[in-house]
C-alpha positions as CSV (number, residue, x, y, z in Angstrom):
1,X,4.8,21.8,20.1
2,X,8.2,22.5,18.9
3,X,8.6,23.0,15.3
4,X,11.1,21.0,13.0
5,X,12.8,22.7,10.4
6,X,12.2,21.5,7.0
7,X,14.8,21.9,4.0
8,X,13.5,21.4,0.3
9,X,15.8,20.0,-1.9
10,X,14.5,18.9,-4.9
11,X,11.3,20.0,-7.0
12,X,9.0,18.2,-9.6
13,X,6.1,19.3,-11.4
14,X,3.3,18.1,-13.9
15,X,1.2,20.8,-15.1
16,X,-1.2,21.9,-17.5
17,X,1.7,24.3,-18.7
18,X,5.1,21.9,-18.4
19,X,5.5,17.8,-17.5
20,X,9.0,19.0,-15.8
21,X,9.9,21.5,-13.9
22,X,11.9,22.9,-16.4
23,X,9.4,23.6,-18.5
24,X,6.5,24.5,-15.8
25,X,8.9,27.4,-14.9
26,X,9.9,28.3,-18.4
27,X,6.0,28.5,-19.3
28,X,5.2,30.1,-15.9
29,X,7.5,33.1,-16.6
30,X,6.2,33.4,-20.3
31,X,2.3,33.5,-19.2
32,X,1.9,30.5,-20.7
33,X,-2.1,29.5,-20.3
34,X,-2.7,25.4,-19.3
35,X,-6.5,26.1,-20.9
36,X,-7.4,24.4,-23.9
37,X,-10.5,22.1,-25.2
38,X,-11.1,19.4,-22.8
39,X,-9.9,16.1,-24.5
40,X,-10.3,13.7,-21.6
41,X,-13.8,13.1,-21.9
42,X,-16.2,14.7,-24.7
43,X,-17.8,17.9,-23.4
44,X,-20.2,18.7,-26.1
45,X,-23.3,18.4,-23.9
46,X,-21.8,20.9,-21.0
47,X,-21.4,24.6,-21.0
48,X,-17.7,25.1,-20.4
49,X,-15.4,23.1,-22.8
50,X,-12.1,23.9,-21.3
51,X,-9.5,22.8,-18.4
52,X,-6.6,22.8,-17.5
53,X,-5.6,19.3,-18.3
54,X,-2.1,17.5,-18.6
55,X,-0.6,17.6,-22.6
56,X,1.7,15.4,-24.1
57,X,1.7,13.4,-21.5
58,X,2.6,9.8,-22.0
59,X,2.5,7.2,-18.6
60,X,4.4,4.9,-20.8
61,X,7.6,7.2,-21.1
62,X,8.1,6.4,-17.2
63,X,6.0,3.7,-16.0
64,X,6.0,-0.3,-18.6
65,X,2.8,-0.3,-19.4
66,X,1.5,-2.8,-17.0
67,X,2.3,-1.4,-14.3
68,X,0.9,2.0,-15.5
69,X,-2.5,-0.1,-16.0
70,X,-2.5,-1.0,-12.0
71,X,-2.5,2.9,-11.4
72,X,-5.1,5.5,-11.0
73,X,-4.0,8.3,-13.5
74,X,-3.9,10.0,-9.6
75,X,-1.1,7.8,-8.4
76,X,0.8,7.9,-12.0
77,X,0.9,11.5,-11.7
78,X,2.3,11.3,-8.1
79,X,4.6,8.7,-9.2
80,X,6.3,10.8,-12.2
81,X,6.5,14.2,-10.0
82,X,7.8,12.7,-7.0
83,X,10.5,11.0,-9.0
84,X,11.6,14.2,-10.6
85,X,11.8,15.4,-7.2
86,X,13.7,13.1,-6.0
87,X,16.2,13.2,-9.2
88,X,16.3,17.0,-8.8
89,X,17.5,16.7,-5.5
90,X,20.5,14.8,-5.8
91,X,20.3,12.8,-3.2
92,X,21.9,9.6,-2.7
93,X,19.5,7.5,-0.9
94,X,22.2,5.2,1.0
95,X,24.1,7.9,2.3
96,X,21.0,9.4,4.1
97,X,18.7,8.3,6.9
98,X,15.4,7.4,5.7
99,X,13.2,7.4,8.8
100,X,14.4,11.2,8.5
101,X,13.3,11.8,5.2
102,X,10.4,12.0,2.9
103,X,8.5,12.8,0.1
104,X,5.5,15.8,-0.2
105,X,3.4,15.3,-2.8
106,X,0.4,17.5,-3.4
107,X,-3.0,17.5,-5.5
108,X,-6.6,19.4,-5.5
109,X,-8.3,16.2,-6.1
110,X,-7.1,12.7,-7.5
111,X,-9.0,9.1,-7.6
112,X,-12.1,9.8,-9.0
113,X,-11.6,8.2,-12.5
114,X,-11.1,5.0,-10.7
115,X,-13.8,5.7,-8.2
116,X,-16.1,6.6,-11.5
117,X,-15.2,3.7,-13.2
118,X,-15.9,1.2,-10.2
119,X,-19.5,2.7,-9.8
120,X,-20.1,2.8,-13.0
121,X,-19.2,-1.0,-13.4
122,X,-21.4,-1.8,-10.8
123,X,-24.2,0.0,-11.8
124,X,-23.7,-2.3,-15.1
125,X,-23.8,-5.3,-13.0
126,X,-20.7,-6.3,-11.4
127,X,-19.6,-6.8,-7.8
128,X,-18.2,-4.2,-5.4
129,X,-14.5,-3.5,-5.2
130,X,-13.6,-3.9,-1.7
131,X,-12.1,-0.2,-1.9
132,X,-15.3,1.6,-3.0
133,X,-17.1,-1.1,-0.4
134,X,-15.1,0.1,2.7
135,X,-16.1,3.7,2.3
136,X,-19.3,2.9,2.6
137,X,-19.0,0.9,5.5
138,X,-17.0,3.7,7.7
């Protein structure tokens, strides 16, 4: 197999330490710590209290809020960083060939709040989403 060469050209990042890469790198070079209380969820009953999660982050300050309501927090996540990406980059879309480009988007883990949710709401009674049905039924 013969390898392609790959160029990056733009970045993006939301982070426990920054919501753009500005300020991820700013706060990266300063040892800036993304721990802090969990707020997310209340974690009085377990024995760690921290994370690592997002701050000051507000869906509505890039997605109407509709649409944001459609989205796992996963995919809003993916949608704001790749954007920055793509904004960072400088690239103008109609002056490039798309079926030689793309996007590389990366997470530890994403979808289980709406994967939660939807068991959760069945176990209360309602029906089974076809998504959470179908990985069942692999």
């Amino acid at each position: 197999m013969e390898l392609k060469r790959v160029v990056v050209t733009g970045l993006g990042a939301l982070t426990p330490i920054g919501n753009t890469l500005p300020e991820y790198w700013n706060s990266l070079v300063n040892g800036v710590s993304g721990a802090a209380r969990i707020t997310q969820f209340d974690p009085e009953k377990f024995k760690t209290q921290f994370a690592c999660e997002l701050k000051n982050f507000n869906i509505e300050d890039h997605l109407d809020r509709k649409e944001a309501r459609k989205l796992d927090q996963f995919s809003q996540y993916a949608m704001v960083s790749t954007t920055e990406a793509m904004a960072d980059s400088g690239i103008d879309l109609t002056k490039i060939d798309l079926d030689r480009s793309g996007v590389i988007w990366g997470s530890g883990i994403g979808g289980l709040k709406t994967f939660q949710d939807e068991v959760r709401d069945y176990y209360m009674g309602g029906e089974i989403p076809a998504l959470i049905l179908s990985l069942f039924l692999k």
